[in-house]
TORMI-888114 format. One record per residue (C-alpha): residue in one letter; x, y, z. Coordinates in steps of 0.2 Angstrom, whole numbers, plus 2048, in hexadecimal, padded with zeros to 3 digits. Each point is the difference from the previous one (the first is absolute). Example, Ala and Ser with C-alpha at 12.3 -4.5 7.8 and 13.67 -1.06 7.14 Angstrom:
<sites>
A83E7EA827
S8068117FD
</sites>
This chain:
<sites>
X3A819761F
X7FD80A80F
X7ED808801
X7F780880F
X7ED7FA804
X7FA80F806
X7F08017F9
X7FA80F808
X81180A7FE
X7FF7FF7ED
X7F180C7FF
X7FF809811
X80C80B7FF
X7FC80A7EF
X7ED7F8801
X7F480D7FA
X7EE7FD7FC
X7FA7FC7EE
X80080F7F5
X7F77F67F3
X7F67F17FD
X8017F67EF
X7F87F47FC
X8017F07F1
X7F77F37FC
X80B7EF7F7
X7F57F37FA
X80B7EE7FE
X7FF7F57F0
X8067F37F3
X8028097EF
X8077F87F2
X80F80B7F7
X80D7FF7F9
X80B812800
X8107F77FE
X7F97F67F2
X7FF7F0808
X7EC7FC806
X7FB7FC810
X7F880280E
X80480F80A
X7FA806814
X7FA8127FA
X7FB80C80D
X7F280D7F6
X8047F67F1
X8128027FE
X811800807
X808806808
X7F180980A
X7FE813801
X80C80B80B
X7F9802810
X809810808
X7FC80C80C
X80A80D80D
X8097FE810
X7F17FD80D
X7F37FE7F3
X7F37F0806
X8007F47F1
X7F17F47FF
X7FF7F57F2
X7F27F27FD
X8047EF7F8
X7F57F77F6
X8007ED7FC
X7FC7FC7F1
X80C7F17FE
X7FD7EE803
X80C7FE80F
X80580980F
X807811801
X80880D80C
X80980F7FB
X811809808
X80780F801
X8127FD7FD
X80B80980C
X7F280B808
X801803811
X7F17F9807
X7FF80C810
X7EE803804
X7F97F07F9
X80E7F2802
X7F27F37F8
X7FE8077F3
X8117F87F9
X7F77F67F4
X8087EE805
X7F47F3800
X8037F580E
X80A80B809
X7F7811801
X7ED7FD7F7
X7F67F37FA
X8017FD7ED
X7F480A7F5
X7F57F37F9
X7F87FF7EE
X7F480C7FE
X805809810
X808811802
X80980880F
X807813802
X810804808
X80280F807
X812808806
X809811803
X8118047F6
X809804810
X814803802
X8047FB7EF
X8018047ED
X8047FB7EF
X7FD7F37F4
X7F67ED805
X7F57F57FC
X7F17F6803
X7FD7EF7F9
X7F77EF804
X8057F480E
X7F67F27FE
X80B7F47F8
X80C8097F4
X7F480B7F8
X80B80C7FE
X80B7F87F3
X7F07FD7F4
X7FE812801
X7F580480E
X80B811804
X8018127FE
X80A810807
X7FC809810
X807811800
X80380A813
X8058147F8
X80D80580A
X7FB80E80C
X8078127FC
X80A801814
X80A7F07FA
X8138037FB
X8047FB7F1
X8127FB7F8
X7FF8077F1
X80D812805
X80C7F0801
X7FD7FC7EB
X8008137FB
X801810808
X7F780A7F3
X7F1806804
X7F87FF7EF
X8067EB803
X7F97FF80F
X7EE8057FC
X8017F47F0
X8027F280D
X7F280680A
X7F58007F2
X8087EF7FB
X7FB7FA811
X7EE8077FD
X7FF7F57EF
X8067F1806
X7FF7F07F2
X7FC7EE80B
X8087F37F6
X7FB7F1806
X80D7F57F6
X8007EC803
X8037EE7F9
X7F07F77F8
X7FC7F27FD
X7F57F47F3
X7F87F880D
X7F3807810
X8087FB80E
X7F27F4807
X8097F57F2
X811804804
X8017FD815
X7F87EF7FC
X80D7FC7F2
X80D80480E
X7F77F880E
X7FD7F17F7
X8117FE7F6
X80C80D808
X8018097EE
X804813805
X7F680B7F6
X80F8097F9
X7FE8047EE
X7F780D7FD
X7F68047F1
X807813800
X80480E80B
X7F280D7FF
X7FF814807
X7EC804806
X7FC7EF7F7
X8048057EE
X80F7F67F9
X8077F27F4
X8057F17FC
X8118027FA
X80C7F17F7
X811801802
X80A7F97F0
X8077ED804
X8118097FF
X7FC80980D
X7F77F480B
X80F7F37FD
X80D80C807
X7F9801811
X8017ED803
X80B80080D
X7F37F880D
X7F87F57F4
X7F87FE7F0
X7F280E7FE
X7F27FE7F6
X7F880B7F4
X7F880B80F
X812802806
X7FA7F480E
X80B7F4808
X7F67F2805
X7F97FF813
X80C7F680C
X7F17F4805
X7EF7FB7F7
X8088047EE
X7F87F17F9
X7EF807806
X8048127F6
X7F88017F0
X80D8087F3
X7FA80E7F7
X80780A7F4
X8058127FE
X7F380A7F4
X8038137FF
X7F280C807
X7FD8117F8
X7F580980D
X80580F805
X80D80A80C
X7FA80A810
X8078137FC
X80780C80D
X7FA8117F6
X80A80F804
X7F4812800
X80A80C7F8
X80880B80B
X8047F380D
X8137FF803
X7FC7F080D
X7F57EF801
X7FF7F880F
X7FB7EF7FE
X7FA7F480E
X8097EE7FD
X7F47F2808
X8017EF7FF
X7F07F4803
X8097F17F7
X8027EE804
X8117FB7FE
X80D80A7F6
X80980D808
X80380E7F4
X80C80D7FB
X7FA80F7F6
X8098117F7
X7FA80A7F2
X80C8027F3
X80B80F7FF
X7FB806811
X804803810
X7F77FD80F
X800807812
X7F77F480D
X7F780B80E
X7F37F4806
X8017EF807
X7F17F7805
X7F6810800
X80D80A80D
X80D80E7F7
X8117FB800
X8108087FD
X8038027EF
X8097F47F3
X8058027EE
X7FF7EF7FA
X7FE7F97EE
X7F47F1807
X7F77F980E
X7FC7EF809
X7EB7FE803
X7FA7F180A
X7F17F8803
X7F680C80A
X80C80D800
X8008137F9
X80F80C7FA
X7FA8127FB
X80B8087F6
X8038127F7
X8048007EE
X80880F7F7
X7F98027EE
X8128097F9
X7FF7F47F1
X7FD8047EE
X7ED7FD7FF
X7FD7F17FA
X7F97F0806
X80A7F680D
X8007EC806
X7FB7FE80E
X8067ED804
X7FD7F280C
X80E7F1803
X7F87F280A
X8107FC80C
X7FB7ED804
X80A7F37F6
X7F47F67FC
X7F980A7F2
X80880E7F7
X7F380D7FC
X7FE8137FD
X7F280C7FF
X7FD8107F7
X7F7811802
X8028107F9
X806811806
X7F980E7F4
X804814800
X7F38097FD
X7FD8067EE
X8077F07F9
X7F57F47F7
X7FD7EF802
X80A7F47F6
X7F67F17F8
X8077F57F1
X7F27F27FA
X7F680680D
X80B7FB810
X80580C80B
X8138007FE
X80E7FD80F
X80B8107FD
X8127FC7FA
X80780C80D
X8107F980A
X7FF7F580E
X808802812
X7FB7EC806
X8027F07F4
X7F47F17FF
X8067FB810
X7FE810808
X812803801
X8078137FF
X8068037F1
X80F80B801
X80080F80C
X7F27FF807
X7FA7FF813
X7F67F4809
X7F580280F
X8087FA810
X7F07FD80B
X80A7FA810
X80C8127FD
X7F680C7F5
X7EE801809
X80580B810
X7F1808808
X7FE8117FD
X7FF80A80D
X80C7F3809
X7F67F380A
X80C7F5808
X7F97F2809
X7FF7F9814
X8107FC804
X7FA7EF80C
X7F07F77FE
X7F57F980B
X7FE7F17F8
X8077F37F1
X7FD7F37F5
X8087F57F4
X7F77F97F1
X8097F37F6
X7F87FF7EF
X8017EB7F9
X7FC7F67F1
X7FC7F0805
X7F77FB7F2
X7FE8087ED
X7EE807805
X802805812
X80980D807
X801803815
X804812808
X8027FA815
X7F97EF802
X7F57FC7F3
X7F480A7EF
X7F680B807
X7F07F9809
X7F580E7F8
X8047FE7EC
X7EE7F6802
X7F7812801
X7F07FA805
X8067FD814
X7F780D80D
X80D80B7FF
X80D80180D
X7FC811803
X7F37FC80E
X8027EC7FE
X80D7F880B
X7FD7EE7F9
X8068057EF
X810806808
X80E7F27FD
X8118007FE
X80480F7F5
X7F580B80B
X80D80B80C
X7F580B80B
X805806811
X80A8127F7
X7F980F80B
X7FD8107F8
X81080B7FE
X80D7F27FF
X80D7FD7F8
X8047EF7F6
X80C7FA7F6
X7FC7F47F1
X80F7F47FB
X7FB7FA7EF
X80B7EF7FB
X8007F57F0
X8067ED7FF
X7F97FF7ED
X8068077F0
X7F380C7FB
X7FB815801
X7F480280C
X7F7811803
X7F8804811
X7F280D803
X7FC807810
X7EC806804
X7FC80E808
X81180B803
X8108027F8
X80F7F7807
X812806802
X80E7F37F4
X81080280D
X80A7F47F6
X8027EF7F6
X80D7F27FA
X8047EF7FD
X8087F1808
X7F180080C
X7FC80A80E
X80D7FC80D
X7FE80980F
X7F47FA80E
X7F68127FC
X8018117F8
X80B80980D
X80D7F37FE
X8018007EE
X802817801
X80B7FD80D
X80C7F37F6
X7FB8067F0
X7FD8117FE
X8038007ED
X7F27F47FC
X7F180E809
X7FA8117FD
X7FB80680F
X8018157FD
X7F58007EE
X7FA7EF7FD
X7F17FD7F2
X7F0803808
X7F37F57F5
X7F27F5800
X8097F17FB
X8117F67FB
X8067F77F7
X80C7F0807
X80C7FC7F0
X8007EE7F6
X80E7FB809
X8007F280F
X80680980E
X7FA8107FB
X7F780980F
X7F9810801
X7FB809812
X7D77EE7F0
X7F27E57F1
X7F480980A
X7FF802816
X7F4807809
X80781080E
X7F280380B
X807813805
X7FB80D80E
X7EF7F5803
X7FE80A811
X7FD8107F6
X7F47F97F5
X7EF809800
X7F07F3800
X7FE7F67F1
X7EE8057F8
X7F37F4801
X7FD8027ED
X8107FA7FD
X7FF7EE809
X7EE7FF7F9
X8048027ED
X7F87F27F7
X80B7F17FE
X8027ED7FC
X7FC7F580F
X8107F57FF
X80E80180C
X80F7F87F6
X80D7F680C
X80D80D805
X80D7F57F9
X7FB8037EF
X80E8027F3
X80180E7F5
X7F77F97F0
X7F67F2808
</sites>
């Protein structure tokens, strides 16, 4: 991973002044639901979830006020926005603000600058997000920006289909849930070392099901272990301490992609603000053509499914040159320890909705991914290391200023270490780092200069999928492989290993993902990079003064103490 800290030089050069102020308001609760049919408490943001779409245009000022009505901190962050003119407003407690306490509120206040497409904003206090405090933010393209679409079609008639595709964009927000809030869940794992792996379903903009798979079914996927009725494989530690439950089928319904007559495209907007499966996702019959990665065009690819990540986004254009009908669009959970699928529904216009005993019904079309998310046949999967070149080309610095090497460890079933040791800030309720240097401690990196250049080795000695985010800017993926990093840095390994990175089109994303294996590496479990702090513009007085609790934890806190 390879990412440049120029703060400035992400907005300066194409920085224009707001041509519009929008303004929202998000008030935070605990709501009782139950949209996949299974009851329980949910993190609803103006009473639901997933929150409304917050959009806007290139260089439009965004303010947004957050309301705390929970019983519990809060903070909310703008997932993959560029936080140019207002770097505190980040929405990390202990790191760039003070929590918002119960019965607080705060408004953050940004400029899109330098970047478009799909992200999101969710909670960050705690893992709020996966209880489904979360919702869409959507940066229009501006009408200058070139897109790839003369590299799909040529037509003309095609090419203004995509643009009003474009216009329309669906935000699928499409995620593992579970049966339990996660303020049960961390304690379980804390306490036990139980990961909270088996899902209760997989659900599109909250709406889903419970669905059982026959014990046929369930008993041919036993390679790994006996699975229970879930499809579950029992946790590696604190199995004893698991309750077993039992598989009951949920008949709620599907979210629905609804094609307007007329359209010959969708564009649909992949986000994931799960927890814990990674997920693979096609619609039956159809092809796809990714052009978005984490918000920024791509070139091109026809593929038949896609690969979404915690935290990650993959925008993609779908012809409608199908018999109208309704379409699956399905959801494979690639974790072993559950086997698991989730449904939605792709309808032409014109064509009714089928119900039978008054359950919405999963069409019987024919399916490009199996339980497992493997291709069935023919069909194409989305390479995200190959397929996910910038476009227009941006290839990266070709030195860097600066390096580090994280080694990600498992010493024990509940803790996890990214450098040294879990991250000193998971407490939240610290003064945060931003202005605090007795919070920083030894995941804290500062000293990075405005405009540099740093290389981030990422390096795993444990056995599990870990996906990193990056804050604040996008970061260049120049390459990744197993058998451990074994060059002394970066330009050692293109020197002796050319094949292993991409330095002419490499990804350019807001995260990564480092692979299950041990050994695996990627060139972020959680570090702080204090970057370009000499360019930094004062920190208002507002902002350290927000009302907070009057406890400074020991830095040396772990992460669910």
């Amino acid at each position: 991973m390879k990412l440049n800290t120029a703060i400035s030089v992400l907005g300066t050069s194409l920085f224009a002044a707001a041509s519009q102020i929008r303004e929202y308001n998000l008030t935070l609760q605990a709501t009782y639901m139950s949209k996949d049919g299974n009851g329980r408490p949910y993190l609803t943001i103006n009473g639901d979830t997933p929150g409304p779409v917050i959009e806007g245009d290139e260089g439009d000022l965004i303010r947004v006020r957050v309301e705390n009505k929970m019983f519990s901190e809060a903070t909310m962050h703008w997932h993959g926005v560029y936080q140019v003119d207002s770097y505190w407003n980040d929405g990390v407690p202990g790191v760039t603000q003070w929590p918002i306490e119960p019965r607080g509120s705060y408004t953050y206040e940004f400029t899109l600058t330098n970047q478009t497409g799909i992200y999101f904003y969710h909670g960050h206090f705690g893992p709020a997000f996966a209880d489904g405090q979360r919702g869409p933010l959507w940066i229009r393209p501006a009408s200058w920006r070139p897109r790839p679409y003369e590299l799909i079609a040529s037509d003309r008639q095609d090419l203004e289909a995509m643009r009003a595709a474009e216009k329309d964009a669906h935000h699928l927000m499409i995620s593992d849930w579970n049966f339990e809030g996660m303020d049960i869940l961390t304690v379980m794992f804390r306490d036990t070392g139980a990961t909270p792996a088996c899902a209760a379903s997989i659900v599109i903009n909250g709406k889903g099901r419970t669905s059982c798979l026959d014990p046929e079914v369930i008993a041919s996927y036993n390679e790994h272990g006996k699975r229970d009725t879930m499809g579950c494989l029992p946790p590696s530690a604190g199995a004893n301490f698991v309750n077993k439950r039992e598989c009951k089928d949920t008949f709620t319904d599907l979210e629905v992609v609804q094609a307007k007559e007329g359209e010959k495209y969708l564009w649909l907007n992949f986000i994931h603000p799960g927890a814990h499966h990674e997920l693979r996702i096609s619609i039956d019959e159809h092809d796809m053509y990714v052009v978005a990665a984490d918000g920024d065009f791509t070139y091109p690819k026809k593929v038949q499914a896609v690969n979404v990540n915690m935290g990650e986004r993959i925008s993609v254009l779908v012809p409608l040159d199908q018999k109208p009908g309704e379409y699956a669009l399905r959801v494979s959970g690639m974790a072993v320890e559950q086997i698991i699928q989730g449904f939605g529904v792709l309808r032409y216009a014109g064509v009714p909705e089928r119900r039978k005993d008054g359950m919405m019904i999963v069409p019987d079309s024919k399916p490009w991914i199996d339980l497992l998310g493997n291709m069935i046949g023919s069909g194409t999967m989305l390479d995200e290391m190959m397929d996910l070149a910038p476009f227009p080309e941006r290839p990266p610095p070709q030195t860097s200023d600066h390096e580090f090497r994280f080694v990600v460890k498992n010493p024990k079933p509940s803790e996890w270490l990214l450098a040294s040791e879990p991250h000193q800030g998971f407490r939240q309720q610290m003064p945060p780092i931003l202005w605090n240097d007795d919070s920083r401690g030894e995941t804290t990196f500062a000293g990075l200069k405005n405009g540099s250049t740093v290389d981030i080795i990422f390096e795993s000695h444990a056995f599990a999928m870990h996906p990193f985010h990056k804050h604040n800017h996008k970061a260049w993926i120049i390459g990744r492989g197993t058998g451990y990093f074994r060059w002394k840095d970066v330009a050692t390994g293109i020197k002796e290993s050319p094949e292993s990175f991409n330095m002419v089109n490499p990804p350019l994303r807001d995260g990564a993902r480092l692979a299950a294996d041990a050994g695996s590496w990627t060139a972020g479990q959680q570090i702080v990079l204090i970057e370009g702090e000499d360019a930094m513009k004062p920190l208002p007085d507002y902002v350290k003064n927000l009302t907070h609790a009057d406890f400074i934890p020991p830095v040396r806190y772990g992460p669910l103490d």
